[in-house]
Backbone as CSV, one residue per row, in Angstrom:
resi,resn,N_x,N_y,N_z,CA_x,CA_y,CA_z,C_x,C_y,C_z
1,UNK,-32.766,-1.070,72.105,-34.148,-0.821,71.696,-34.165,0.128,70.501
2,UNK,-35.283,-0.102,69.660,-35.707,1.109,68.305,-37.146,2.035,68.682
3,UNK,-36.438,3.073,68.734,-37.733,3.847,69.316,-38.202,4.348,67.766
4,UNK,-39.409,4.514,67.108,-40.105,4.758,65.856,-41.100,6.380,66.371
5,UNK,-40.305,6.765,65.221,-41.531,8.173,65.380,-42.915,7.817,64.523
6,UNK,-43.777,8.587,64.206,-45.150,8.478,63.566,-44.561,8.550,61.884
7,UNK,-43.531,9.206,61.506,-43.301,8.901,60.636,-42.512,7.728,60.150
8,UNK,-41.125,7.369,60.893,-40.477,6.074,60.450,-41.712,4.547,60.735
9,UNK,-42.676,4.578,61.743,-43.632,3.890,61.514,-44.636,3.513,60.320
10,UNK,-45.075,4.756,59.773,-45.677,4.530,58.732,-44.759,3.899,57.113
11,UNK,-43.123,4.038,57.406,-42.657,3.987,56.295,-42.411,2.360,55.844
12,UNK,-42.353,1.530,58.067,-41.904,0.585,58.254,-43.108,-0.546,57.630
13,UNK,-44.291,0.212,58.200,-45.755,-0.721,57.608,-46.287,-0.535,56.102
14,UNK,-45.381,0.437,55.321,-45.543,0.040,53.808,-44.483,-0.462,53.357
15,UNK,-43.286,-0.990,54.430,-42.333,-2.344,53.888,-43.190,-3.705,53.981
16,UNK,-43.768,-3.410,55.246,-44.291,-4.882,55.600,-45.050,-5.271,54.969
17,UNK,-46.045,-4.177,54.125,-47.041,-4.978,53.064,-46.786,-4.980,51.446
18,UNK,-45.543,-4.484,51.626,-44.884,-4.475,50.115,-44.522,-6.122,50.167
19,UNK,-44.436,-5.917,48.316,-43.559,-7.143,47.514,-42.326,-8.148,48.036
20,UNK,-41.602,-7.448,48.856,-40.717,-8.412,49.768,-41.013,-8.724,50.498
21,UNK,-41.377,-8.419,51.245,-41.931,-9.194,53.127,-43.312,-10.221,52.619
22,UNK,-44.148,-9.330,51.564,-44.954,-10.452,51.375,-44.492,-11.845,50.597
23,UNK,-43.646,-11.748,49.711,-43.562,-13.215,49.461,-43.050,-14.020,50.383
24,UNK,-42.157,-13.216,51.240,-41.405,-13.789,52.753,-42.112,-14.619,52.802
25,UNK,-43.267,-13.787,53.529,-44.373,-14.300,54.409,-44.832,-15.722,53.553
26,UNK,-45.431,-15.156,52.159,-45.902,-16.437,51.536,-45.002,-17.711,51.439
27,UNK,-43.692,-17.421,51.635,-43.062,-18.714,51.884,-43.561,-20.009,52.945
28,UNK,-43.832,-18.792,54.383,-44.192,-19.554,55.169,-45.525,-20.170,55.125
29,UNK,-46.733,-19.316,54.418,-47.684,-19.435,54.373,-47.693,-21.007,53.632
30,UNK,-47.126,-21.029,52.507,-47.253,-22.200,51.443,-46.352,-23.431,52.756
31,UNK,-45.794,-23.256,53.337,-44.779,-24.320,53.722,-45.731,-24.586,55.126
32,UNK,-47.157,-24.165,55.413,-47.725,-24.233,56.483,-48.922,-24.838,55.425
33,UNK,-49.141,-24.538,54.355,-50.204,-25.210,53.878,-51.477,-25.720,54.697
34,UNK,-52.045,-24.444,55.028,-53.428,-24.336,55.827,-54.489,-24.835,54.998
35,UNK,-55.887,-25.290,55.590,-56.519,-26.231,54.929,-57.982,-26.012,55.974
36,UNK,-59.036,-26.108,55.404,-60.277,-25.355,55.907,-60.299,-26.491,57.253
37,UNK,-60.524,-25.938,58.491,-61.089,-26.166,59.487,-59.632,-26.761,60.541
38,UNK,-58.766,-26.010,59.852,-57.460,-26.685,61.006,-57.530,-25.709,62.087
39,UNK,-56.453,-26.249,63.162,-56.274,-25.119,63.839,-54.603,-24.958,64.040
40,UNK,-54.121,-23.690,63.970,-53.031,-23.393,63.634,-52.502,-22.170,65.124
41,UNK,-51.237,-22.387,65.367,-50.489,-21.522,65.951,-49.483,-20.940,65.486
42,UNK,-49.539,-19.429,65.816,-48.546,-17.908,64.830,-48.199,-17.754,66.108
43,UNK,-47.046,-18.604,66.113,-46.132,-18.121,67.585,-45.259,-16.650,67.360
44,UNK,-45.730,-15.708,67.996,-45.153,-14.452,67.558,-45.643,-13.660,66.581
45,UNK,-46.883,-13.733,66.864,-47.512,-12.793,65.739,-47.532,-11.835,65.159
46,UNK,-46.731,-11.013,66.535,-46.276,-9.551,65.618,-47.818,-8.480,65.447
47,UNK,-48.167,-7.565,64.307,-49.117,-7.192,64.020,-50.038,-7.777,63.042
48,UNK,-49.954,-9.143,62.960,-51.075,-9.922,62.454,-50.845,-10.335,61.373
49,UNK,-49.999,-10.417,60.141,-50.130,-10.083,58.905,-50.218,-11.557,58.344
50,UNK,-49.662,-12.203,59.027,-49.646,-13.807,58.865,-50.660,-14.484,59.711
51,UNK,-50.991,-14.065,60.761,-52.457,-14.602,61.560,-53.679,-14.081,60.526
52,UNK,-53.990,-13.282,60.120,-54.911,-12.738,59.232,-54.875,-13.818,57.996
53,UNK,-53.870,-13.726,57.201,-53.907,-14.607,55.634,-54.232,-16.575,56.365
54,UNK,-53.944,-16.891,57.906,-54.057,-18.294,58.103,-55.512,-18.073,58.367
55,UNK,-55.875,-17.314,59.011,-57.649,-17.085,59.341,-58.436,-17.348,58.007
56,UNK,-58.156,-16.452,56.955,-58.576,-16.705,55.925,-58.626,-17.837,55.130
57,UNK,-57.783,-18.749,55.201,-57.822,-20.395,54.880,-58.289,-21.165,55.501
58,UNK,-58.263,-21.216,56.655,-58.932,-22.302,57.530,-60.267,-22.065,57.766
59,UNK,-60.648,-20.671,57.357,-62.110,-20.225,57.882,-62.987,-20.474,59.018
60,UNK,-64.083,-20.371,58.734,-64.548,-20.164,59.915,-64.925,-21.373,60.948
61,UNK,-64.201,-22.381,60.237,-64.716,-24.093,61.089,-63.426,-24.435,61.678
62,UNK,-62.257,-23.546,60.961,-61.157,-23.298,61.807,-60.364,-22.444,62.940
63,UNK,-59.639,-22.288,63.539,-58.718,-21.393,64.254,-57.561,-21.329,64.716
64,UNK,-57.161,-19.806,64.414,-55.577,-19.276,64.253,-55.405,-18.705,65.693
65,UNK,-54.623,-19.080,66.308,-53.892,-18.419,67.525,-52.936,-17.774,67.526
66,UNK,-53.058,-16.618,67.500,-51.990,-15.391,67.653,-50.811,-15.538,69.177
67,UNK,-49.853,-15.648,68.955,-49.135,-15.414,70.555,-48.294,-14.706,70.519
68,UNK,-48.293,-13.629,71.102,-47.131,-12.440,71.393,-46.785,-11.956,72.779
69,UNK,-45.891,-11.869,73.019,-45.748,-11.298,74.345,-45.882,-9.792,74.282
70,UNK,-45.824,-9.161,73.292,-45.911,-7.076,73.208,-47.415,-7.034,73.568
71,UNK,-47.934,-6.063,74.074,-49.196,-5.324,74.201,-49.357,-4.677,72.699
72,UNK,-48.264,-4.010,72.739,-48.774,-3.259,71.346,-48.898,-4.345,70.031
73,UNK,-48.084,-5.346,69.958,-48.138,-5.883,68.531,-49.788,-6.619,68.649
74,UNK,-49.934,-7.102,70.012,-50.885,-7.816,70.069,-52.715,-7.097,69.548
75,UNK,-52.629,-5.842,70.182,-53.569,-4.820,69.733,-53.753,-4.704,68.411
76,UNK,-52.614,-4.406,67.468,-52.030,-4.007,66.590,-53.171,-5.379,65.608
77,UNK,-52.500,-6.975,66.131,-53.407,-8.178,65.447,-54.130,-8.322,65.989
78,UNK,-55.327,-7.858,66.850,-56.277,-7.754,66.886,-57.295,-7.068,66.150
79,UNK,-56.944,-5.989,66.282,-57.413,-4.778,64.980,-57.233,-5.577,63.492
80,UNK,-55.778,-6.004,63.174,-56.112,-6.662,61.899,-56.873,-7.778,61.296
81,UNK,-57.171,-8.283,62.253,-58.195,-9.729,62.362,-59.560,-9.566,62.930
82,UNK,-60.071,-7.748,62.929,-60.777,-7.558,63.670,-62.217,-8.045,62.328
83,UNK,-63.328,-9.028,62.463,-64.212,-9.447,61.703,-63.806,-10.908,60.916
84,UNK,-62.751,-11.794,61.493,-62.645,-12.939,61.132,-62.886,-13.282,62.424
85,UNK,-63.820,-14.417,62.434,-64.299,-15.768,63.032,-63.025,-16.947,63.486
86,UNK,-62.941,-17.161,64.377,-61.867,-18.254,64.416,-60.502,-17.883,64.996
87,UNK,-60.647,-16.689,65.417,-59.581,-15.812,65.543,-59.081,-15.641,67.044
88,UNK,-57.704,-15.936,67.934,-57.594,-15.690,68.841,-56.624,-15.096,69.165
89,UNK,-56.021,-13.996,70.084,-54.782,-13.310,70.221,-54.143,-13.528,71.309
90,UNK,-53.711,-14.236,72.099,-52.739,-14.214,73.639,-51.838,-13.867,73.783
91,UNK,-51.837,-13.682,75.114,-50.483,-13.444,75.528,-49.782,-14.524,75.996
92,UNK,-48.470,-14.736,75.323,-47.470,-15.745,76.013,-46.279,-15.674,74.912
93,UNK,-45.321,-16.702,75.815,-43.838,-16.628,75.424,-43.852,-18.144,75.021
94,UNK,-42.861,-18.214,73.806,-42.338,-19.718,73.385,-42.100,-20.191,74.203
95,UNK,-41.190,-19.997,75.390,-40.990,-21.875,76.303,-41.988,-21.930,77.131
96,UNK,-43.410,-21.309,76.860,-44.828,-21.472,78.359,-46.292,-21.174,77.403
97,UNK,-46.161,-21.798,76.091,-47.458,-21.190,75.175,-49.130,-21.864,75.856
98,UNK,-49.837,-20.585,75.994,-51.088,-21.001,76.176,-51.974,-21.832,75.603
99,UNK,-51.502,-23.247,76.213,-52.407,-24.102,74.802,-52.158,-25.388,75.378
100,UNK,-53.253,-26.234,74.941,-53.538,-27.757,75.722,-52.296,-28.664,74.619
101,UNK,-52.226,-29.472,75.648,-51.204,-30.653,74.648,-52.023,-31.200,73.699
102,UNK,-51.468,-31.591,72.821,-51.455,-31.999,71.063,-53.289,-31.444,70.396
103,UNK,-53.054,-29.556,70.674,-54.396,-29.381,70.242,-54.174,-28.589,69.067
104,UNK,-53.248,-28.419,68.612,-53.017,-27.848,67.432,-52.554,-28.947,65.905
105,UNK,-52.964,-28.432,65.183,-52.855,-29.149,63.710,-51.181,-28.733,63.082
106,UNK,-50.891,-27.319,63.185,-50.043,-26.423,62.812,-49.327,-25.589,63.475
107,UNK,-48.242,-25.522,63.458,-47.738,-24.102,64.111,-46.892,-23.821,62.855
108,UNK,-46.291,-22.068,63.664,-45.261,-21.438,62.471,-44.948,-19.807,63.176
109,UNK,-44.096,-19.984,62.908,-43.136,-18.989,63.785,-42.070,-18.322,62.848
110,UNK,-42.042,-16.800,62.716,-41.660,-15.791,61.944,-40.333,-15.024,61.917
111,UNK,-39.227,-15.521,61.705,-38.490,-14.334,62.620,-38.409,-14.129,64.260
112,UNK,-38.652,-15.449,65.013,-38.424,-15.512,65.931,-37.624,-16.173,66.805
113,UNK,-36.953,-17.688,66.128,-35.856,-18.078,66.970,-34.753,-17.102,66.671
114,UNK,-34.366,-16.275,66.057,-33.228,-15.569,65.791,-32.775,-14.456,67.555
115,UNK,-34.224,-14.577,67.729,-33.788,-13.604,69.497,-34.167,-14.320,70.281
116,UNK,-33.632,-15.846,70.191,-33.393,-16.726,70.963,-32.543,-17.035,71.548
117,UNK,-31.958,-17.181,72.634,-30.721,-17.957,73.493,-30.299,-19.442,73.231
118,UNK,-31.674,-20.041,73.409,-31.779,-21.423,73.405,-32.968,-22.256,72.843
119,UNK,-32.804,-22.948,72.210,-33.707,-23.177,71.128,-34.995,-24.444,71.754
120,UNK,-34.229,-25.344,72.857,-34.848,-26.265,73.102,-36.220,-26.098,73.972
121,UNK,-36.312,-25.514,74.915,-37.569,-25.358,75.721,-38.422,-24.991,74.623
122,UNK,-38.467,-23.817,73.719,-39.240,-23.511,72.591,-39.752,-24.624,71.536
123,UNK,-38.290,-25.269,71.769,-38.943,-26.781,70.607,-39.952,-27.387,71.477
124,UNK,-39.515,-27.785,72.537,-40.037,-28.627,73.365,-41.596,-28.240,73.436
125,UNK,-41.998,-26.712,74.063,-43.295,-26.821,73.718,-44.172,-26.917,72.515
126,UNK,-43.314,-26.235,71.419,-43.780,-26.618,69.700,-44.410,-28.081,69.953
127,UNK,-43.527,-28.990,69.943,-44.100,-30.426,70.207,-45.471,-31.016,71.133
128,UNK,-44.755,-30.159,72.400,-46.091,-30.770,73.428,-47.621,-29.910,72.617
129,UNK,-47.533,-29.197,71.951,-49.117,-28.320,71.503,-49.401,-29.070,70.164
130,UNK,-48.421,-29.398,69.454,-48.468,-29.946,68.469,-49.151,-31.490,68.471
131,UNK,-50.221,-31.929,68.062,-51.070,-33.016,67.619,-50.287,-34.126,66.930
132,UNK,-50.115,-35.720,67.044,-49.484,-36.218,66.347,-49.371,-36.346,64.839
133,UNK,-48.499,-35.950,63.948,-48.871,-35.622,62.475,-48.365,-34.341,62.194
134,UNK,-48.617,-33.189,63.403,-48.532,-32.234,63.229,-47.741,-31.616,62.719
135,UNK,-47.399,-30.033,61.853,-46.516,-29.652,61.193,-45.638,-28.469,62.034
136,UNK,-44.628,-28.471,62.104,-43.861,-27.253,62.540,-43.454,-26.555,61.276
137,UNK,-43.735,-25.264,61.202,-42.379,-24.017,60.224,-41.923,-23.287,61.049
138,UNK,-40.623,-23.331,60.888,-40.105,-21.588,61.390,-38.944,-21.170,60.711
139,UNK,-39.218,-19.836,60.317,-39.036,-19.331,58.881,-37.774,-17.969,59.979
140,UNK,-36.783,-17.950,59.297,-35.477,-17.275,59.718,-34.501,-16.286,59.044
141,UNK,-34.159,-15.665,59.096,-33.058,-14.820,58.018,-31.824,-15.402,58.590
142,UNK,-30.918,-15.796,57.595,-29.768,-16.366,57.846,-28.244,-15.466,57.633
143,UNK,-28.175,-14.349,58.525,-27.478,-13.177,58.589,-25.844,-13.228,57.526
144,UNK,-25.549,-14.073,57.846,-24.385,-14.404,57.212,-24.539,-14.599,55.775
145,UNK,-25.417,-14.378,54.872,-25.926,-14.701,53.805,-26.061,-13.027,52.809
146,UNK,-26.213,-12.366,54.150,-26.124,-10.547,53.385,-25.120,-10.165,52.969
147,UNK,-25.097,-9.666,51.553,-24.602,-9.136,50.599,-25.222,-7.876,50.708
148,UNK,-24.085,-6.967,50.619,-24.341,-5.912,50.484,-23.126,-4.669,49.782
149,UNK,-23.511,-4.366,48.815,-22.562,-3.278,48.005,-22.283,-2.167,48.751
150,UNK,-21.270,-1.489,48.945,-20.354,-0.325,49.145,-19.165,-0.038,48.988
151,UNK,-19.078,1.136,48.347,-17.875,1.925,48.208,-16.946,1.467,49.276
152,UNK,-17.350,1.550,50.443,-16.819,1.857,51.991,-17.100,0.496,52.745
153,UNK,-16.326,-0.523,52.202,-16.153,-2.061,52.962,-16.456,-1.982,54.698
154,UNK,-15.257,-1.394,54.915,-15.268,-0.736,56.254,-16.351,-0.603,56.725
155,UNK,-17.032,0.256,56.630,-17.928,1.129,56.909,-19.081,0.095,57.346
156,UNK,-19.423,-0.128,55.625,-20.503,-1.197,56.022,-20.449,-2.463,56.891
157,UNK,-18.872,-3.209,57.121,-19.324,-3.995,58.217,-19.131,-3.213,59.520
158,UNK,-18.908,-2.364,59.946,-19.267,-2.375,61.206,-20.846,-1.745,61.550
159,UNK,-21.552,-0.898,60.120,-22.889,-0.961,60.158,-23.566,-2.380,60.504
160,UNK,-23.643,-3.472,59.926,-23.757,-4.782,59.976,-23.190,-5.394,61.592
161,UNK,-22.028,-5.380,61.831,-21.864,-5.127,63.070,-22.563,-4.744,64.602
162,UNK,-22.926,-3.687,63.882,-23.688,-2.765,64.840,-25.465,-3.238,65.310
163,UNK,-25.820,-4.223,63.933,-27.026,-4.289,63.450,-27.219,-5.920,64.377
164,UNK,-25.999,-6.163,64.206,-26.078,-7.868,64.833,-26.207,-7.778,66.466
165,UNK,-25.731,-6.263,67.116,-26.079,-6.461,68.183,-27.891,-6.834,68.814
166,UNK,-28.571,-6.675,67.763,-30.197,-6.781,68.226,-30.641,-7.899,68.156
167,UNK,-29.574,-9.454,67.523,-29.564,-10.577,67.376,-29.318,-11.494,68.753
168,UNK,-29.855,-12.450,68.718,-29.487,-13.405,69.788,-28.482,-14.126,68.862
169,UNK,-28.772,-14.973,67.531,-28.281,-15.719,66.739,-28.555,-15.076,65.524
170,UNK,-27.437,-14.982,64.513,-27.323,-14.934,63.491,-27.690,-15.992,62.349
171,UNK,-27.421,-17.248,62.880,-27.460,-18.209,61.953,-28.526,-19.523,62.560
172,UNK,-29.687,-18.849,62.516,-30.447,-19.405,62.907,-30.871,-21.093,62.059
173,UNK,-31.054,-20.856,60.829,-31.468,-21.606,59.881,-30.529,-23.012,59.836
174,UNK,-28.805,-22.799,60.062,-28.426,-23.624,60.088,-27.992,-24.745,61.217
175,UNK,-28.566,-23.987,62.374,-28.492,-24.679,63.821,-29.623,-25.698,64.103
176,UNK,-30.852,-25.249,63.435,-32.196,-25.739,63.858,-32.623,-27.149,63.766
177,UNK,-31.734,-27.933,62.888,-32.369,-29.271,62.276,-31.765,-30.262,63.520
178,UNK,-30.413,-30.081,64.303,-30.106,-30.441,65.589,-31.099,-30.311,66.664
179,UNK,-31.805,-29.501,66.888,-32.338,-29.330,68.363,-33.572,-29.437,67.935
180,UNK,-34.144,-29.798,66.844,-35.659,-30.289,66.241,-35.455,-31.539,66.532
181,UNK,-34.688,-32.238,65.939,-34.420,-33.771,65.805,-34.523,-34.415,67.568
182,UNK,-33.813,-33.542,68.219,-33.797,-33.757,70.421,-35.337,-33.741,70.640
183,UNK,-36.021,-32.369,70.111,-36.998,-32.498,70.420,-38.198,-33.367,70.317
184,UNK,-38.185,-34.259,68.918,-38.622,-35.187,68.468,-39.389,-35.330,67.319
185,UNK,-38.947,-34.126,66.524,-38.737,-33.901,65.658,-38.523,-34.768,64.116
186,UNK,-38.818,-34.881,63.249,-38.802,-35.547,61.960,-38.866,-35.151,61.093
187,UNK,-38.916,-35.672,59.955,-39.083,-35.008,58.619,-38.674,-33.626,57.770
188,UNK,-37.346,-33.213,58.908,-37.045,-31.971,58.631,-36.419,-31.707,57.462
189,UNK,-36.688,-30.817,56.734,-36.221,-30.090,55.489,-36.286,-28.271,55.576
190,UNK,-35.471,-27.602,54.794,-35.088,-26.688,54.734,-35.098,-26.380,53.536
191,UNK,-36.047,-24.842,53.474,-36.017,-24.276,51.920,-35.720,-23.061,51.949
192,UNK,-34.684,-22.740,50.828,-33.689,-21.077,50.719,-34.849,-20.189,50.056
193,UNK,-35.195,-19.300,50.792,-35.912,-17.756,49.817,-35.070,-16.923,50.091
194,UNK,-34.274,-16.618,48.725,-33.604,-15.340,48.318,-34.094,-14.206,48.254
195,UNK,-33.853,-13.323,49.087,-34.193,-11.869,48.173,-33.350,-10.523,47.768
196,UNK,-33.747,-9.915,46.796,-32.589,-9.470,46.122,-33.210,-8.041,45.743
197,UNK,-32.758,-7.107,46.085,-33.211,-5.587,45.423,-32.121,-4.677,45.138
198,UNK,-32.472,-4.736,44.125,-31.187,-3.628,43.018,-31.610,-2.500,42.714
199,UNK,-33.187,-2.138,43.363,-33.629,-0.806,43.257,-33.952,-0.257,44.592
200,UNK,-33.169,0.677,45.499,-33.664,1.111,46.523,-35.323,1.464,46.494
201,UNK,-36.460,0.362,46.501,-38.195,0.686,46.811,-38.103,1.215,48.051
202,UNK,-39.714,1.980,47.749,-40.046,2.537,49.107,-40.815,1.367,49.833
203,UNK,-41.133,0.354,49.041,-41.695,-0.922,50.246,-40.499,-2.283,50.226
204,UNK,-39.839,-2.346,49.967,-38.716,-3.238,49.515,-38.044,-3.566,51.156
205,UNK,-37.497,-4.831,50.822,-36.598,-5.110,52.410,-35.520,-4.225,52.710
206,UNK,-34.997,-3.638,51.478,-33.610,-3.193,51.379,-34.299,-1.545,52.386
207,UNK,-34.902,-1.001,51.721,-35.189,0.336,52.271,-35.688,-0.216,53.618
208,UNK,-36.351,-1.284,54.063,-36.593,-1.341,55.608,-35.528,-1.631,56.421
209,UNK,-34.827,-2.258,55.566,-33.719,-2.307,56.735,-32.365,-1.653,57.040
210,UNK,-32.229,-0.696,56.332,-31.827,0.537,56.342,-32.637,1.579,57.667
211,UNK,-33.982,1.552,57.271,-34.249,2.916,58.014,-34.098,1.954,59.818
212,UNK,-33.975,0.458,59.962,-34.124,-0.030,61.511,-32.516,-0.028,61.680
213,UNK,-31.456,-0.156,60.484,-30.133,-0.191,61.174,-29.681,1.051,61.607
214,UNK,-30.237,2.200,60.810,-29.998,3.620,61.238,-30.719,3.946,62.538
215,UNK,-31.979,3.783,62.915,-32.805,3.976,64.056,-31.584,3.002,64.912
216,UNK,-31.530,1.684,65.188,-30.670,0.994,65.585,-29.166,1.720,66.483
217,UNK,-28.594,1.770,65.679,-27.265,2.839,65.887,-27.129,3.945,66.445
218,UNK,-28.201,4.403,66.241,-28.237,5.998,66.353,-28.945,5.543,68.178
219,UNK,-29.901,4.804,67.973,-30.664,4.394,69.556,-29.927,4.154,71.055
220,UNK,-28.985,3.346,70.451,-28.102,2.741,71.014,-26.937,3.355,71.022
221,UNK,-26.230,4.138,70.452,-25.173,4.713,70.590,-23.525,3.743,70.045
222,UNK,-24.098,3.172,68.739,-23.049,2.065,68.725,-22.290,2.475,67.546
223,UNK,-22.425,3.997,66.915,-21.352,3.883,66.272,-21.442,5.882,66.297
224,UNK,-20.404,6.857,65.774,-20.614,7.762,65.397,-21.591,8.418,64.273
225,UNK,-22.219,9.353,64.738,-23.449,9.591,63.970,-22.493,9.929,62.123
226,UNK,-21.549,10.474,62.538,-21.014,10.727,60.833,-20.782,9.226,60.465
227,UNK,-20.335,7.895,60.774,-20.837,7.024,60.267,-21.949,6.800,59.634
228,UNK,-23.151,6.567,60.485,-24.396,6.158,60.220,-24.599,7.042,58.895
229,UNK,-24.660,8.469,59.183,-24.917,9.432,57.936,-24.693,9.102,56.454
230,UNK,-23.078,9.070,56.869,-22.543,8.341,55.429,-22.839,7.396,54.654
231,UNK,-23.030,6.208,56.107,-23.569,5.245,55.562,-24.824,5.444,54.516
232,UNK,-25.691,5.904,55.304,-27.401,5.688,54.636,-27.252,6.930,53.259
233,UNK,-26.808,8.075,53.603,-25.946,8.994,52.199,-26.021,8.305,50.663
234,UNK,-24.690,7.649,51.147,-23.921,6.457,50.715,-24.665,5.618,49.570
235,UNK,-25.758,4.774,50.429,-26.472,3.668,49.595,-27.708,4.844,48.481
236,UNK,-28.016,5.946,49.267,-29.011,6.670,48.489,-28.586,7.196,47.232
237,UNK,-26.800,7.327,46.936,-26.660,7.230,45.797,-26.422,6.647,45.160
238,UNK,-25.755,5.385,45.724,-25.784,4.250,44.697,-27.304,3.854,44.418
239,UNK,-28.308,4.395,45.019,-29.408,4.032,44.589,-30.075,4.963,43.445
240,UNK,-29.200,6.183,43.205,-29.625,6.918,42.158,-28.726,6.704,40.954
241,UNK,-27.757,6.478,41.410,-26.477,6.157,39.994,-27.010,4.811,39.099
242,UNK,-28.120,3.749,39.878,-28.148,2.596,39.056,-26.939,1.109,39.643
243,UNK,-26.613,1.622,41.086,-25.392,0.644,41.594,-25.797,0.294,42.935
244,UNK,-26.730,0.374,43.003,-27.460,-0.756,44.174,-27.657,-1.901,44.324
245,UNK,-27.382,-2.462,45.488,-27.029,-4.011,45.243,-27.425,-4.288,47.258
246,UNK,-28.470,-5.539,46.945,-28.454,-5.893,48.387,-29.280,-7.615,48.236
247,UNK,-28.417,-8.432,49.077,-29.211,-9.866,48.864,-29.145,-10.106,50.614
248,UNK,-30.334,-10.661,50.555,-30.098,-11.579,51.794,-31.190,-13.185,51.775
249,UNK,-30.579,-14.136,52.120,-31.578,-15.413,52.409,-32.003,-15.677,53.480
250,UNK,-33.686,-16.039,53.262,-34.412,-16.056,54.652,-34.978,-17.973,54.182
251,UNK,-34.683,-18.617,55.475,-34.799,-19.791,55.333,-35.832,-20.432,55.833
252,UNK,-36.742,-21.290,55.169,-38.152,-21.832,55.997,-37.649,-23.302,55.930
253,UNK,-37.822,-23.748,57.389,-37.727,-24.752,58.320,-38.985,-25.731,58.158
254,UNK,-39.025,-26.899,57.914,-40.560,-27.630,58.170,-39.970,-28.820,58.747
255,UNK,-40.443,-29.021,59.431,-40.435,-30.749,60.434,-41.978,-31.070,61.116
256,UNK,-42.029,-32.053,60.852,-43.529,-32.948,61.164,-43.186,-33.638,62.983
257,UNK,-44.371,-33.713,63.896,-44.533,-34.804,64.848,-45.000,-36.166,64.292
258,UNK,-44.048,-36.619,64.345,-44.529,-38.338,64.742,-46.018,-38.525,64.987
């Protein structure tokens, strides 16, 4: 678990609405291509940020279903969707989603098969909610794809290491087009969003995921704290010398129902 003080919280929610996470997001957004009066499912909504921008397209002849299993994230997109029309928040889990067979237009899912075990019950209900025609996204970071500069090779993979323990799957993106296709699945394609920051930002992916591998480590007890130190040290000066370097690819998934 990552326990967040009032401050690493506030630092985490001006990553999430910074320049990286948002085009993330807009990846999925464009590859969900919402359209006035659909109705759409944000399996895993998190604190709203993507239920909010689908509310806003489909408007008010449409509706976005939020599903999270947290109390808090769910509060969290409620509050952010608090004065859009069309708007719903539940509680439930991918293999049991609250929702009638084929009543959805859309779904799209964030960063969530990755703390998955098993991919199929989750497909399986994607499908049964899903309307014939209907569109699936689910949009993934493909772990094996991070690049990351240091002095200290070492070092940094067992930071990385350490970081993969909060993973179910690492390589989400390239497993998925198999157990879509079982499910019944079609039309699947796969599109690469790179992202790349050579300037340690204070809203940037690179600085967020730094301050969750350090919280991470330190939480859990998975490496010596003079590690971690060094580590995060470490990148803060290559982030002042001009020798910062961090890539990772996050992959959006689309397959259609029959």
């Amino acid at each position: 678990m990552i326990e967040f003080d009032a401050e690493t919280t506030r630092i985490l929610d001006t990553a999430y609405e910074g320049a990286d996470i948002a085009r993330r997001r807009r990846a999925s957004f464009d590859a969900v291509d919402p359209q006035p009066g659909e109705r759409i499912l944000d399996l895993g909504c998190g604190p709203g940020f993507l239920t909010q921008e689908l509310a806003r397209a489909v408007g008010p002849a449409g509706r976005v279903t939020g599903v999270d299993p947290s109390a808090e994230m769910r509060a969290a997109a409620v509050a952010r969707c608090a004065g859009l029309s069309g708007v719903e928040i539940l509680e439930g889990s991918a293999e049991a989603l609250p929702l009638e067979d084929a009543s959805t237009d859309k779904a799209v899912s964030v960063q969530v098969f990755e703390y998955m075990n098993d991919f199929d019950a989750p497909l399986a209900e994607l499908h049964r909610v899903l309307r014939p025609g209907g569109r699936l996204v689910i949009a993934d970071m493909h772990w094996d794809t991070l690049v990351w500069h240091s002095t200290d090779p070492d070092r940094m993979a067992r930071m990385i290491a350490a970081w993969d323990a909060h993973l179910a799957d690492r390589i989400v993106p390239e497993k998925l087009p198999a157990p879509l296709a079982r499910a019944g699945f079609g039309g699947i394609r796969t599109i690469p969003h790179p992202m790349l920051d050579t300037v340690l930002r204070p809203d940037g992916l690179a600085r967020m995921l730094m301050i969750l591998m350090v919280a991470f480590a330190r939480g859990n007890d998975l490496l010596p704290e003079a590690d971690i130190a060094a580590w995060a040290a470490e990148q803060e000066a290559l982030a002042a010398e001009g020798r910062f370097f961090m890539s990772l690819t996050h992959f959006v998934t689309v397959a259609e129902r029959p």
